[in-house]
N, C-alpha and C positions, 0 to 999 in steps of 0.2 A: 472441100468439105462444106457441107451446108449445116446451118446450125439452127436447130428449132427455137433456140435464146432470140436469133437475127434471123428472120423472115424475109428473104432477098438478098443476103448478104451470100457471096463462096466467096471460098479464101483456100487456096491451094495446099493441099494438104502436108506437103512438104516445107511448108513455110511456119507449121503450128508447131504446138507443144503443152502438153499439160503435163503438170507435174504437182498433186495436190496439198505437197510439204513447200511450197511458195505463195501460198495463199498471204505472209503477211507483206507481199511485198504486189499481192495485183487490186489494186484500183477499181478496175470494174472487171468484176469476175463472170461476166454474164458473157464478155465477149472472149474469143480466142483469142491463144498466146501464139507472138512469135516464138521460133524458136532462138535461144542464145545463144550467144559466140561465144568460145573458151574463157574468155577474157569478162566477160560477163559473168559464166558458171563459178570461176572465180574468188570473181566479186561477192556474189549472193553466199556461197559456202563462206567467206570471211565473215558476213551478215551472219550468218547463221549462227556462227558460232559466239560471236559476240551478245547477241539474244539468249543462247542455252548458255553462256557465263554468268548473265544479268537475271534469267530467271532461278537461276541453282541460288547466287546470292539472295535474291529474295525471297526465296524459301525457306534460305538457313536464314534469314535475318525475322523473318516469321517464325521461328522456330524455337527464336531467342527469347 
């Protein structure tokens, strides 16, 4: 895959991944994502949901 972000960069297409609901965990979003391992996908959904815990409390706590 050649990416207009990276002008001389390929990176085999089989090796990316985007997934636009991980945006709070990439760093620099300009370049392509590997893709993850189970054990990774995981991980991030534990993230996830820990984040939609933290923001539901702070909304009822704003609410308060």
């Amino acid at each position: 895959m050649v990416s207009g972000l990276n002008p001389g960069l390929v990176f085999p297409g089989r090796q990316l991944a985007f997934n636009a609901g991980h945006h709070f965990f990439y760093a620099n979003r300009s370049l392509p994502k590997k893709k993850l391992t189970e054990a990774e996908m995981v991980e991030l959904n534990r993230l996830y949901r820990i984040i939609g815990h933290c923001e539901r409390e702070i909304a009822r706590l704003k609410q308060s």
